[in-house]
Structure formats: C-alpha cells, structure tokens
N, C-alpha and C positions, 0 to 999 in steps of 0.2 A: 664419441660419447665420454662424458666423465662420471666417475663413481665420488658422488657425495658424503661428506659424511656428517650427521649431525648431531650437537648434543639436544635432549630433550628432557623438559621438566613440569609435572603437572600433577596438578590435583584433580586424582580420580573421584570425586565423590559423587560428579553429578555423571559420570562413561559408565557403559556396561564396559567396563574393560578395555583393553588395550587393541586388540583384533578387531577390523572391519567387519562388519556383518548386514545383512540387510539392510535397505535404504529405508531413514527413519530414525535405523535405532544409534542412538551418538557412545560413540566410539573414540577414541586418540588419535590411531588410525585413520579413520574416516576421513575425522577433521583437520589432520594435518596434511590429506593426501589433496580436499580440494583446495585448500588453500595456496601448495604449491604447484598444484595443476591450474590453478589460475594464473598464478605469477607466471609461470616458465610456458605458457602455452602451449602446453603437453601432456600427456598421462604421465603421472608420478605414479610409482607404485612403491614403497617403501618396507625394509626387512629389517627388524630390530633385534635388539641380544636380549627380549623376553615380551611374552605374553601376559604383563599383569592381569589380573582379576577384574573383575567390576565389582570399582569402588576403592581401590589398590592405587596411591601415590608412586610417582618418579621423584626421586632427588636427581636420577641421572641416569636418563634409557640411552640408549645407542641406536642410529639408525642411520643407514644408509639406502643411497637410490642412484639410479643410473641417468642423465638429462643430457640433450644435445644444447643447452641453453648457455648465450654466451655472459649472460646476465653475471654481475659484480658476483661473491659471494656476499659481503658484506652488506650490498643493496637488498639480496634477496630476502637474507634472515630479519631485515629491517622491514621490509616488507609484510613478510610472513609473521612477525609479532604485533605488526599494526592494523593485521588482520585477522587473526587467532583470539577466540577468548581468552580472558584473563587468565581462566585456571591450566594454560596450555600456554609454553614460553619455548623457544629454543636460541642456543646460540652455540658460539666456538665451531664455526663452519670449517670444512675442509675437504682439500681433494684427494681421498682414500686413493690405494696403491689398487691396478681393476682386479684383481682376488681378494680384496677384503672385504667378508659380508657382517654384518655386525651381528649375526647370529653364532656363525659355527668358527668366524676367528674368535671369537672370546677365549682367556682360557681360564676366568673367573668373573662370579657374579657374587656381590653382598646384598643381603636383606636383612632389614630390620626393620622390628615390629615393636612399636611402642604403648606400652600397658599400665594405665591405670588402678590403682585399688579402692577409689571413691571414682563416682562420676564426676562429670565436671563439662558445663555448661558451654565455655569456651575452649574448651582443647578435646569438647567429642570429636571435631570432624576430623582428628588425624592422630586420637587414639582410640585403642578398643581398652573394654573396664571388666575387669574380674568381680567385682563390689562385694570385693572383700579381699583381706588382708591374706600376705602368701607368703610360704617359709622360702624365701628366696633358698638359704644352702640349698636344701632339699632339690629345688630347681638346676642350681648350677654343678650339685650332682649328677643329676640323670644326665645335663648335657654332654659330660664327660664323656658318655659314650657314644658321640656321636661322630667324631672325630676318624676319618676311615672312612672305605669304601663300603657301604650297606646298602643294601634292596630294599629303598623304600616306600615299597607300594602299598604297607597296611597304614601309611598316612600321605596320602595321598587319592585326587579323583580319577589316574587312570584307568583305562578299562582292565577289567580282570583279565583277560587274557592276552593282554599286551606285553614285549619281553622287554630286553635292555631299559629296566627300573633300576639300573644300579648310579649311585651319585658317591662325590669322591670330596669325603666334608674335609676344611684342611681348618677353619677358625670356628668355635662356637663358644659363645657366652653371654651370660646374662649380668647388667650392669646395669647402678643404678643414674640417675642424669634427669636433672631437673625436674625431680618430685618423680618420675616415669620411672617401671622397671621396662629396659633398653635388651630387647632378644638379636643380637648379631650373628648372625651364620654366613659363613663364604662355603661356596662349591665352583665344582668344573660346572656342573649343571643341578637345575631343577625340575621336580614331577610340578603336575597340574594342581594347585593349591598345595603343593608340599609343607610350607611354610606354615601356615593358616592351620592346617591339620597338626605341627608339630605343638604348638603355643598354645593350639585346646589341651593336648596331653599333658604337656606342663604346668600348664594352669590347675589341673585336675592333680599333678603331683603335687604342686606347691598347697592346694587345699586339704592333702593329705588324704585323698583318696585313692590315687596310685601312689605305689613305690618305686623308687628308684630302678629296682631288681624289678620289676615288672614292667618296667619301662624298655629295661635292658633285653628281655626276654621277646619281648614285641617286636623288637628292632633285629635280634638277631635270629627268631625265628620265624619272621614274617606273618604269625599269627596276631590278630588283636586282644586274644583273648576277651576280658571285659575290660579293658582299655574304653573311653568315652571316644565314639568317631564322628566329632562335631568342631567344625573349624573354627579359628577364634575371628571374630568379625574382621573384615578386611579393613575399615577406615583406620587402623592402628599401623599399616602393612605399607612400607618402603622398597622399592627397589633402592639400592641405595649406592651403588657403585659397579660397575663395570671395569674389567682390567682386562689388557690386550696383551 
C-alpha cells in the first residue's frame, strides 16, 4: 500500500463544507472520495490538514490516502480533474513517507479572510462585506494580542465542555490588497469556526463598538462579556496555506 499525497483547491460556495456527511448532502470530501474510488477501483477514504466550513474556499488543503493502485500518479490526478467539478481541482501528487497524515503532521496552518466595506456584485462569492467603512488601526490593534498561546473557545463553535481549546498564534494581521481589507492569521491549530468568530469581533471593533482592551479582556479571560458572537459570513474565508 502507498500513502498519497495530494494537493487540493476549491470553491466552497456551492459544499456544505469540507467533511463527508450523508448521502446527498455535497461535500469536498464526498466528491473527491468518489471520484477516486472510481479511478483506483477501491474505497478511498481521505484525511486532510482541516475541516473548512460550508461555504469556506481552499487555496490549498492537504490530503492524504492510503491505495494498493498501481495507476501513474500523473494519470490519476488527470483523471480525477476530468472528472471533478470545476469548482474542485487537485494536483502536485505524491508518494508521502507511511506516517504522514496531513492532519496531525502539519505544524502550521494560514487563513485568510477577505473583507469588503461596499458590496460588490462580482467578488461576493469570495468575499464577506461589512457595508461600511472600518478603522483599520483600531483592527490591527486588537490583533496584537493575539499573537501567543490563548484558549479560544469564547470565539469559537466548540462544545462547552470540551478541553484542549488552546491554539498557539505565531502571525496575525490585517492588510490592505486590492481594494480588500486582507485578515491573515497562522497557528499550530484551529477551533470550529475560529476564524469566522474572530473577523465578526473585529469587524465590530473596527465599527467602533468594541474596544481594543475589550477585545483583550475576552481573549484572556475567556469570558465574552458583550462581545458580538456572530461569525463573519464564510464566502470571504481561505484556507490558505498548509506547512509541514
């Protein structure tokens, strides 16, 4: 058996998300599991380095799978693209070392989330809009403290009584790029909407409803006080890099 390894790139707009789930509902997952369970005449089951969202883009998922297929790689991923919908692409095949899972070898993940302050007709389906104007410093103040190991489960959907919520931020900032203000954050790992939860808070400091120090306050004493807990629409939402 060989452990695969592949790159993955797609627009989530039309997936409930990333993760397989009942028959029906379209997934990433799903549809790259039958597409290569077709080619390789086998069961594929596939392990990625994250669970986006539904409605959450890839610039670039990681994923690997285990096959006894003696099929090209080359042939395959050609294959597998002439059979995938458009909005679901992969390439840069390779035969991973067999303990690399492209989950828990990661030892960093980037996301960014791309924000509008008008809407805009053509570049809704892969930003989210504040519709209205925002005090960026204010913004790329609060993100200053994000930098560090924090328990971020008051922005985040995991369960309440779930432990090891702690994430280990080593890049965060907010940038502007082509008309877009541009939110990048790197970690070891990510909570269940972490991200999406963060960029509502932001959003809400940049309109000058939160402060900074209130932001601060949230982060390090895991309380939300009146913090807004409403996550910023996903179609703005990247995975955007994977590092091994």
């Amino acid at each position: 058996m060989k452990n695969i390894r592949l790159d993955v790139e797609y627009d989530g707009t039309d997936y409930c998300g990333w993760q397989r789930q009942s028959e029906g509902i379209p997934t990433i997952q799903g549809a790259l599991e039958r597409v290569l369970s077709r080619i390789l005449q086998e069961r594929i089951e596939l392990k990625a380095a994250g669970r986006t969202d539904s409605g959450v883009h890839a610039r670039l998922q990681v994923v690997n799978f285990s096959t006894g297929s003696a099929m090209e790689l080359s042939r395959m991923t050609h294959a597998c693209n002439a059979l995938l919908p458009p909005a679901i692409r992969v390439g840069n095949p390779g035969v991973a070392a067999p303990d690399f899972h492209a989950r828990f070898s990661a030892r960093e993940r980037e996301y960014r989330y791309f924000l509008l302050e008008r809407p805009s007709a053509l570049r809704n389906r892969f930003t989210g809009c504040s519709n209205g104007e925002l005090d960026l410093a204010a913004m790329q103040s609060a993100v200053g403290f994000l930098c560090g190991v924090h328990d971020f489960r008051v922005f985040s959907r995991e369960p309440a009584g779930k432990e090891a919520l702690l994430c280990r931020i080593t890049e965060c900032e907010w940038l502007r790029d082509n008309g877009a203000l541009v939110f990048r954050i790197r970690a070891n790992r990510f909570l269940r909407s972490m991200v999406r939860y963060l960029v509502g808070v932001l959003i809400a400091v940049g309109r000058g409803g939160v402060s900074s120090e209130e932001f601060r306050s949230a982060l390090e004493s895991g309380v939300p006080h009146r913090l807004p807990q409403i996550p910023a629409a996903p179609n703005g939402l990247f995975l955007w890099d994977v590092t091994y």
